[in-house]
Backbone as CSV, one residue per row, in Angstrom:
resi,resn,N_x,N_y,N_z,CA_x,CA_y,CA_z,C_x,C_y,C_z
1,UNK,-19.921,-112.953,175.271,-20.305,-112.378,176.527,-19.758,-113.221,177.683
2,UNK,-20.043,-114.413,177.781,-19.631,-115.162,178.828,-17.885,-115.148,178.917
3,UNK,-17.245,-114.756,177.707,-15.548,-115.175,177.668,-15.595,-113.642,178.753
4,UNK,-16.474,-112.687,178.090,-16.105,-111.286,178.837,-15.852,-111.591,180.172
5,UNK,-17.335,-111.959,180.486,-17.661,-111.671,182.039,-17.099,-113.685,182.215
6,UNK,-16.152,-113.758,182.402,-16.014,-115.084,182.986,-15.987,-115.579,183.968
7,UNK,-15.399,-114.184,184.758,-15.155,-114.226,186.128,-16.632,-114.678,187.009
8,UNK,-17.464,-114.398,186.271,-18.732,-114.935,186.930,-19.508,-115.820,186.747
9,UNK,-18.505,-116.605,185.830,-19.143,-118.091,185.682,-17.931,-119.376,185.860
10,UNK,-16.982,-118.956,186.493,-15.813,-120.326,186.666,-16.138,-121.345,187.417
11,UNK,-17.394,-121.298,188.339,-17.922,-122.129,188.927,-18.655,-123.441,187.349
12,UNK,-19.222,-122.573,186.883,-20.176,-123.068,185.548,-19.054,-123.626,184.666
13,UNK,-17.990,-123.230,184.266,-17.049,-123.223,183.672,-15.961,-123.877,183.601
14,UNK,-15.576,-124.647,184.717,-14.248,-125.089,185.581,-14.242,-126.331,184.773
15,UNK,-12.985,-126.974,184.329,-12.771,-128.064,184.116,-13.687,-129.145,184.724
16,UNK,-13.811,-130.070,183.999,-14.792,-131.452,184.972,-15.061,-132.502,184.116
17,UNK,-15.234,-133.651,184.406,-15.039,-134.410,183.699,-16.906,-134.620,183.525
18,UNK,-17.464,-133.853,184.204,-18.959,-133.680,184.083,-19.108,-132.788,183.242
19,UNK,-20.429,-132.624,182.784,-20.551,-131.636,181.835,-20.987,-130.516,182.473
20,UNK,-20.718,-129.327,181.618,-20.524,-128.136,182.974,-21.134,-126.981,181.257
21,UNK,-21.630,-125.961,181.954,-22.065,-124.958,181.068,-21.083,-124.587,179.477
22,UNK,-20.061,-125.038,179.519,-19.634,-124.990,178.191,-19.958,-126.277,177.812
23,UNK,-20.262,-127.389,178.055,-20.618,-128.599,177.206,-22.266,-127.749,176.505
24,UNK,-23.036,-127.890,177.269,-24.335,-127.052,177.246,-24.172,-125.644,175.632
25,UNK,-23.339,-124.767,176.149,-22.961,-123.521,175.085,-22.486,-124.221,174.007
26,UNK,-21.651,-125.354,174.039,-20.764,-125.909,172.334,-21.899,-126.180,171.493
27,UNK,-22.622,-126.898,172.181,-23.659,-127.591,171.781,-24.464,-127.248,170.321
28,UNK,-24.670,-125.769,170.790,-25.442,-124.611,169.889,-24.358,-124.561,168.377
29,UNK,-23.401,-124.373,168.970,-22.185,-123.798,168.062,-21.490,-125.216,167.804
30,UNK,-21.054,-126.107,167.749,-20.846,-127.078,166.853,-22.128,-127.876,166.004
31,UNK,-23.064,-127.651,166.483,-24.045,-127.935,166.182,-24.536,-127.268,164.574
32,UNK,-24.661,-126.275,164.525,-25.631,-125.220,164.160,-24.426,-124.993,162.780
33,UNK,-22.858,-125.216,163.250,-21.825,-125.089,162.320,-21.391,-126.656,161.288
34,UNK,-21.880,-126.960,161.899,-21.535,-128.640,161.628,-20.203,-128.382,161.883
35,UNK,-19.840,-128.551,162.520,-18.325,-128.768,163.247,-17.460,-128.116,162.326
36,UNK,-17.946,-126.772,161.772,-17.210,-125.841,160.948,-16.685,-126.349,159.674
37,UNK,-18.145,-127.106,159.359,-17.991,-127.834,158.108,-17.194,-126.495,156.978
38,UNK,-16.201,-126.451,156.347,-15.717,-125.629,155.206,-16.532,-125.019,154.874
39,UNK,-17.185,-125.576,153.772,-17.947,-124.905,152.142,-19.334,-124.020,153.317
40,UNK,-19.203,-124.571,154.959,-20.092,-123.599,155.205,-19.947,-122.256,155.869
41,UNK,-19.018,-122.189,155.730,-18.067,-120.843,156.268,-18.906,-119.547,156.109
42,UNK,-19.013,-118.752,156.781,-20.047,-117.442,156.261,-21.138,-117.523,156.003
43,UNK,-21.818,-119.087,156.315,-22.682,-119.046,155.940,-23.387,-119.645,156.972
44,UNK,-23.038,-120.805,158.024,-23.211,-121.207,159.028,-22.422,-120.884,159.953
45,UNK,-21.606,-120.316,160.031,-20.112,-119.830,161.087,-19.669,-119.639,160.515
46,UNK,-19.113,-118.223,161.135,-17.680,-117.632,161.424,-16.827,-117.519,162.120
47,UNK,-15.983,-116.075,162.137,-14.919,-116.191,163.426,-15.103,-115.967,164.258
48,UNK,-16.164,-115.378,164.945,-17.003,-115.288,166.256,-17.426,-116.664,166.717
49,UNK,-17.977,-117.839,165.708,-18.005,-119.066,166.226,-16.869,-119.406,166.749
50,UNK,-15.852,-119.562,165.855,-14.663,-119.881,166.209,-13.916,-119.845,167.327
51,UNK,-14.088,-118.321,167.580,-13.640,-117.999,168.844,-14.271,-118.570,170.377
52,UNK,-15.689,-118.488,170.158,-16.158,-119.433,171.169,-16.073,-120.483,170.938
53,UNK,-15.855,-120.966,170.177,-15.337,-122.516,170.503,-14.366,-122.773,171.032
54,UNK,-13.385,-122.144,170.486,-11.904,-122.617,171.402,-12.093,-121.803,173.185
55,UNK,-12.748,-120.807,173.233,-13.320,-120.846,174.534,-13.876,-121.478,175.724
56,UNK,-15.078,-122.150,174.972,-15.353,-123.235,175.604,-14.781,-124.628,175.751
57,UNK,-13.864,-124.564,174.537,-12.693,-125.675,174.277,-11.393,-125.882,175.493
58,UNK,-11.696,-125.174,176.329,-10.775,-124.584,177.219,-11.293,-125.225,178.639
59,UNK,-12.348,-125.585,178.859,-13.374,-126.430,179.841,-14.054,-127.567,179.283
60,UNK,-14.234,-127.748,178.165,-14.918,-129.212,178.143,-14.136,-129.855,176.443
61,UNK,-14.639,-131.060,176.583,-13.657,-131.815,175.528,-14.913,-131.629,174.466
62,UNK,-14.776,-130.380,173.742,-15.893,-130.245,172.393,-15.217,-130.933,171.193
63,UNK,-14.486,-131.794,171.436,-14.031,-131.683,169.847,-14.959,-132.444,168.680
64,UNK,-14.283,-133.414,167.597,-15.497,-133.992,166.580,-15.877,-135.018,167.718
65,UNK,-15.360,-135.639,168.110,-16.795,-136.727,169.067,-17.616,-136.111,169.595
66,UNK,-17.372,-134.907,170.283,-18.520,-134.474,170.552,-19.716,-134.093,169.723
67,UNK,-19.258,-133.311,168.811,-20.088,-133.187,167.583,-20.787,-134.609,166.901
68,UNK,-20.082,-135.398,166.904,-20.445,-136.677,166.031,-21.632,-137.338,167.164
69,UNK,-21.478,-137.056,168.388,-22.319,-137.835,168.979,-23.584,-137.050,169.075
70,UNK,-23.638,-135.674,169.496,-24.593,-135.313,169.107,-25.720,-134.668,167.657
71,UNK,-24.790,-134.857,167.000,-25.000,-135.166,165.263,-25.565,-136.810,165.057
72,UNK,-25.551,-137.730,165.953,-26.076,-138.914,165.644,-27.231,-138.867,166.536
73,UNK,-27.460,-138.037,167.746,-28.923,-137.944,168.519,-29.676,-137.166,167.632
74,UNK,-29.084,-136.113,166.993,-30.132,-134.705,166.334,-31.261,-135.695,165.104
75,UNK,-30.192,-136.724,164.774,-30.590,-137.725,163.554,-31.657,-139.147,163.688
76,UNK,-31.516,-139.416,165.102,-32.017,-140.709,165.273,-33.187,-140.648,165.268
77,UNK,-34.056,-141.335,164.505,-35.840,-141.108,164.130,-36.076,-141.916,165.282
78,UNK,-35.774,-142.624,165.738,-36.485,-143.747,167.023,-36.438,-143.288,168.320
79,UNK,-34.809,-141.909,168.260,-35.083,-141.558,169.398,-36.490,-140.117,169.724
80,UNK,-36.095,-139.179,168.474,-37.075,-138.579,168.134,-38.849,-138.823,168.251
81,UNK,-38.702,-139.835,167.751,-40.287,-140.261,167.494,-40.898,-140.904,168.916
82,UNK,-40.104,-141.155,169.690,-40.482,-141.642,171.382,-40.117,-140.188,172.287
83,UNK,-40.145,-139.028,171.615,-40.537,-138.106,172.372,-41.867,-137.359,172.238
84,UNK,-42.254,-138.193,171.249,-43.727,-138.144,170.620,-44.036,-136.894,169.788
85,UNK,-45.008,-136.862,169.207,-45.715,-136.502,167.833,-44.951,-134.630,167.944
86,UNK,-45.521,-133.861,168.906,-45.319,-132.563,169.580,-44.079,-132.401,169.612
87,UNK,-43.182,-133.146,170.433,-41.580,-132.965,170.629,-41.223,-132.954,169.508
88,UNK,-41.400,-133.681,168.544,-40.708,-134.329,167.136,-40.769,-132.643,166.175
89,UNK,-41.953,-131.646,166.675,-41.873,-130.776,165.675,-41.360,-129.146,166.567
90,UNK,-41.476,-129.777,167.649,-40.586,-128.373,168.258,-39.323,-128.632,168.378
91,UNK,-38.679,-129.641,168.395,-37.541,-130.007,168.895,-36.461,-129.018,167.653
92,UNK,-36.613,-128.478,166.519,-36.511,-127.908,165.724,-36.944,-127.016,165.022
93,UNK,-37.630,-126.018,165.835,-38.951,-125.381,165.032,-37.965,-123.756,165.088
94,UNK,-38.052,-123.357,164.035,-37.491,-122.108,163.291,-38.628,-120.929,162.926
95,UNK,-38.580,-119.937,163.199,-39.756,-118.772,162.904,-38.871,-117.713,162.099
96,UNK,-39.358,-117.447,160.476,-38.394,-116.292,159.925,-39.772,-115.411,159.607
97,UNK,-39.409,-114.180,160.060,-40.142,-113.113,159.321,-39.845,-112.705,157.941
98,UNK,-41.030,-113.179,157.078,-41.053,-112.652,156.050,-41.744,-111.507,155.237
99,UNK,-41.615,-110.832,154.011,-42.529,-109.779,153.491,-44.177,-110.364,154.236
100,UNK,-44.359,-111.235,153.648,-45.754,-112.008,153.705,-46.561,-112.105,155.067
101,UNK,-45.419,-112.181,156.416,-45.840,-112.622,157.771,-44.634,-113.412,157.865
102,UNK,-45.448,-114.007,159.236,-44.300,-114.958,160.043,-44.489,-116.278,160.089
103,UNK,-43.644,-116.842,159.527,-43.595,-117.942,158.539,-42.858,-119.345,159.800
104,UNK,-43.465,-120.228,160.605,-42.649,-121.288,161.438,-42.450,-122.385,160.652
105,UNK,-41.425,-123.480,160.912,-40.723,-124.437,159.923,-40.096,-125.025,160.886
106,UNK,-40.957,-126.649,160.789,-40.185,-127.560,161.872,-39.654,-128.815,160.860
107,UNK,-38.169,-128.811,161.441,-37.387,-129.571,161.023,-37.596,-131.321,161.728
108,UNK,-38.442,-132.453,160.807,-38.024,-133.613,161.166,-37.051,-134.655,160.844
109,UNK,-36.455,-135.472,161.416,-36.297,-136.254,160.763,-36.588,-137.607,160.765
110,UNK,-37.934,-137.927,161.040,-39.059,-139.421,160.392,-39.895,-138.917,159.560
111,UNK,-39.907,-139.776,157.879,-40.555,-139.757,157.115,-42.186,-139.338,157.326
112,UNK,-43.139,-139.120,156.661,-44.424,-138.648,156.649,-45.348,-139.946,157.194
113,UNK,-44.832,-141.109,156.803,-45.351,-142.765,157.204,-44.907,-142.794,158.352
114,UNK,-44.063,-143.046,158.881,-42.954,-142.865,160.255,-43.880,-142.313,160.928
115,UNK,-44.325,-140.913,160.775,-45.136,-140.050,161.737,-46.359,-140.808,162.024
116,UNK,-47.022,-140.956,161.003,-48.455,-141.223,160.809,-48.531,-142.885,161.753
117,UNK,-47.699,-143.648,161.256,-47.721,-144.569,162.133,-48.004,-144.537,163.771
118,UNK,-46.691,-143.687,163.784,-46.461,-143.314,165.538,-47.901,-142.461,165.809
119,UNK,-48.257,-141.680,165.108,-49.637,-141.328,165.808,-50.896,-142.053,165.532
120,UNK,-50.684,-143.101,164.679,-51.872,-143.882,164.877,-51.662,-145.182,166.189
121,UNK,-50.426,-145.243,166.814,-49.935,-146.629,167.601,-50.400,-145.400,169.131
């Protein structure tokens, strides 16, 4: 959508050595693809990823550092766990509808001790 209508975001969009609404958009999509890890092809991304990537690739420097650096924040338990107990389980929280109901699933990453600590300190 945004490649469509671009014309109404080149302000958002424009080269910069700041981060500008495609740093923001990669984010999702290198993210979510692992930087178009292979074996996950079709299964985490496709060519619709693809394509926005080199889109947004076109305004901000997405390449693997970018990915790698924010692949080392998504990971860091110390930074995680000092956004406290709450942040730590939304910061990742997934809702799939199933036969059964609607099923939420928050992704951490500090151990069950890790937690318990931080909410007993």
């Amino acid at each position: 959508m945004y490649q469509r209508d671009k014309h109404h975001f080149e302000e958002d969009l424009a080269p910069s050595t700041e981060p500008n609404l495609a740093y923001l958009l990669a984010a999702a999509v290198t993210l979510d693809s692992y930087n178009f890890l292979e074996e996950l092809k079709d299964r985490k991304w496709n060519k619709e990823d693809i394509e926005a990537h080199k889109f947004l690739a076109q305004t901000a420097d997405v390449g693997h550092e970018y990915w790698k650096a924010l692949n080392d924040i998504k990971f860091d338990t110390a930074a995680a766990l000092d956004l406290g107990l709450r942040a730590c389980f939304v910061r990742d929280y997934k809702k799939y509808d199933l036969k059964k109901g609607l099923m939420g699933v928050a992704v951490v990453t500090a151990s069950i001790h890790l937690l318990n600590t931080n909410l007993e300190n």
